[in-house]
C-alpha positions as CSV (number, residue, x, y, z in Angstrom):
1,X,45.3,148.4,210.0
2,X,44.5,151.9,209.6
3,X,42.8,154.6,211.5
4,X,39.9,156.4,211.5
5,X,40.2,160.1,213.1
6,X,38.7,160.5,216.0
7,X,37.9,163.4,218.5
8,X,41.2,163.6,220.7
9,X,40.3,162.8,224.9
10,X,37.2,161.0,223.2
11,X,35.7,157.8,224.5
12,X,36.4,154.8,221.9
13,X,34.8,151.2,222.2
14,X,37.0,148.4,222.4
15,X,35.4,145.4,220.7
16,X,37.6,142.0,219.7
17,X,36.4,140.4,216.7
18,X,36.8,136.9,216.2
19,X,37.5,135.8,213.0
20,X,37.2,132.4,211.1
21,X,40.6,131.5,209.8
22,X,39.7,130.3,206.5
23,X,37.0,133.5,205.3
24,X,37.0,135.9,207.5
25,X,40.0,136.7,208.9
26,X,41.8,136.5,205.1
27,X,39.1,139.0,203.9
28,X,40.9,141.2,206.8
29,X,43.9,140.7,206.0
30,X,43.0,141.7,202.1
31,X,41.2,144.9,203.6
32,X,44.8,146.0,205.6
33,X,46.6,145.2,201.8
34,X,44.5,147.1,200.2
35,X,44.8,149.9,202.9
36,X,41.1,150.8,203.1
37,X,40.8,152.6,206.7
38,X,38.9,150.8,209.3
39,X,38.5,151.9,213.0
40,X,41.4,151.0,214.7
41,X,39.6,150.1,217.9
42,X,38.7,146.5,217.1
43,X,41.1,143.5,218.0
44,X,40.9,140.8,215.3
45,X,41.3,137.4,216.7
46,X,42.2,134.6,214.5
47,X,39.9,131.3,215.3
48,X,39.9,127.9,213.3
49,X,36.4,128.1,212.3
50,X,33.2,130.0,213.6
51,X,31.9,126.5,214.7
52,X,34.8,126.3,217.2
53,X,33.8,129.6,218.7
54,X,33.1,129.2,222.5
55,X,30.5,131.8,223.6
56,X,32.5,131.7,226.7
57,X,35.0,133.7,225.0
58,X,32.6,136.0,223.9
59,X,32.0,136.3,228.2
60,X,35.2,136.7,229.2
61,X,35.7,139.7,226.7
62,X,32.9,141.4,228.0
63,X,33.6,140.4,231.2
64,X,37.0,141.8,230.9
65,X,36.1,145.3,229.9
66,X,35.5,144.6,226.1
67,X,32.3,147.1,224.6
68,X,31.1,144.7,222.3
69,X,32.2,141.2,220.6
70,X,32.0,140.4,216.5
71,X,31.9,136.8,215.6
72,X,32.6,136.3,211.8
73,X,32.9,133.4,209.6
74,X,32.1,131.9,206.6
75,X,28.9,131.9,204.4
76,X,26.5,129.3,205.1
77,X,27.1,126.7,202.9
78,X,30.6,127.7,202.2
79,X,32.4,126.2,205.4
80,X,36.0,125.1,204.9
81,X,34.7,122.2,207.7
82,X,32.0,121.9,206.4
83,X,29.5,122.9,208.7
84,X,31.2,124.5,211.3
85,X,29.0,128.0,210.5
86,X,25.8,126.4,210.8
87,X,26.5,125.4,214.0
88,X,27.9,128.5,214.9
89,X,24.6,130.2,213.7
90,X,22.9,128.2,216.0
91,X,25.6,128.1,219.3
92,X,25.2,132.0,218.8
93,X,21.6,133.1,218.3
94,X,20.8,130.8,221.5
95,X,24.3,132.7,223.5
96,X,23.0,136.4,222.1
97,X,19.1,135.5,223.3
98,X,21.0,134.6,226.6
99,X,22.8,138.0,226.8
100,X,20.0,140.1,226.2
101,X,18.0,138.0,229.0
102,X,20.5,138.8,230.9
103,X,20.4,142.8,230.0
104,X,22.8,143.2,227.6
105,X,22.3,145.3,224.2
106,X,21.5,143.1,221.3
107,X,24.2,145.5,219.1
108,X,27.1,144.6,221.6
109,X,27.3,141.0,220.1
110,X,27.0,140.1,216.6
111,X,27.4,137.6,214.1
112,X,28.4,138.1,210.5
113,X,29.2,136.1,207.4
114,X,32.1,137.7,205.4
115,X,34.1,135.8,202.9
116,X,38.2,135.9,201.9
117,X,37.6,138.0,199.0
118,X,35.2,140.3,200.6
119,X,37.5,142.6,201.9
120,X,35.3,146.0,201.8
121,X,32.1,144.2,203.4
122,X,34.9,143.4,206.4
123,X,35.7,147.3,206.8
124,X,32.0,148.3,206.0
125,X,30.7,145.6,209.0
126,X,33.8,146.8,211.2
127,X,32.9,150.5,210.7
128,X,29.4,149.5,212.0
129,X,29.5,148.1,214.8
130,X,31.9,150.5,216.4
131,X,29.6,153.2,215.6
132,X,26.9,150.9,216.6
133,X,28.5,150.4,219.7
134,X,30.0,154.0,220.4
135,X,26.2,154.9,220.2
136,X,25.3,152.6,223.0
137,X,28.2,154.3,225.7
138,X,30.4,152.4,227.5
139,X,29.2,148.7,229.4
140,X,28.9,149.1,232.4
141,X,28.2,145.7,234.1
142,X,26.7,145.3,237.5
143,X,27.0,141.6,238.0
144,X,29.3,139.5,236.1
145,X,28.2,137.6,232.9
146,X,27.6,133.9,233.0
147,X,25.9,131.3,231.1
148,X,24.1,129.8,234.3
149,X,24.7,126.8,233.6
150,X,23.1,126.6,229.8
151,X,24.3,124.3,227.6
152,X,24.9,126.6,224.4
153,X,25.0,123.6,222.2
């Protein structure tokens, strides 16, 4: 992974991006091959499939002192499971409708569809939200996050 130059003493956002094994997290792979410069401030994690992502996890990285979370997997329609993405599109609209009733930014979570091949729609959507983010400041909770309860299924 390559960096982007930054001011030196300047606040950077950290943001993890979870990736779908079979799409997503190949197209970042291809992106580091290919040596196209990306901000070096988001932590890729590999996951099975979108549909397997826990919106807890997303909670515990913010909760943790994370500035914003990416979920990525698969187009619609082009699930290696199947349809793991479409019910990832739905587990995650309801989780980021959640976070922002419960104050949080709608930029600091996100959910995007980037295939294996797409390699410079990974660095172009990385590059985003980091700036995305870096515009927002640093979060700053005042009360833990938690999902009450809610069944985000």
């Amino acid at each position: 992974m390559s960096m982007v130059e930054t001011t030196p003493g300047a606040w950077e956002p950290k943001i993890v991006a979870f990736c779908c094994h079979w799409c997503t997290y190949t197209g970042a792979d291809l992106a580091g091959l290919n040596r196209m410069n990306y901000p070096a401030n988001v932590r890729v994690l590999r996951i099975p499939c979108s549909g397997r992502m826990n919106p807890q996890y997303a909670l515990d990285a913010l909760n943790k002192g994370c500035d914003g979370v990416l979920v990525c997997g698969c187009h619609p329609g082009d699930c290696h499971y199947s349809t793991g993405n479409y019910f990832a599109r739905r587990r995650m609209l309801v989780f980021k409708r959640l976070l922002e009733y419960q104050g949080l930014e709608p930029e600091r979570f996100q959910v995007r569809w980037i295939s294996g091949a797409e390699a410079g729609k990974f660095r172009d959507t990385v590059t985003e939200v980091v700036e995305q983010v870096r515009a927002l400041g640093p979060l700053h909770l005042n009360h833990e996050l938690v999902l009450s309860g809610m069944e985000v299924e």
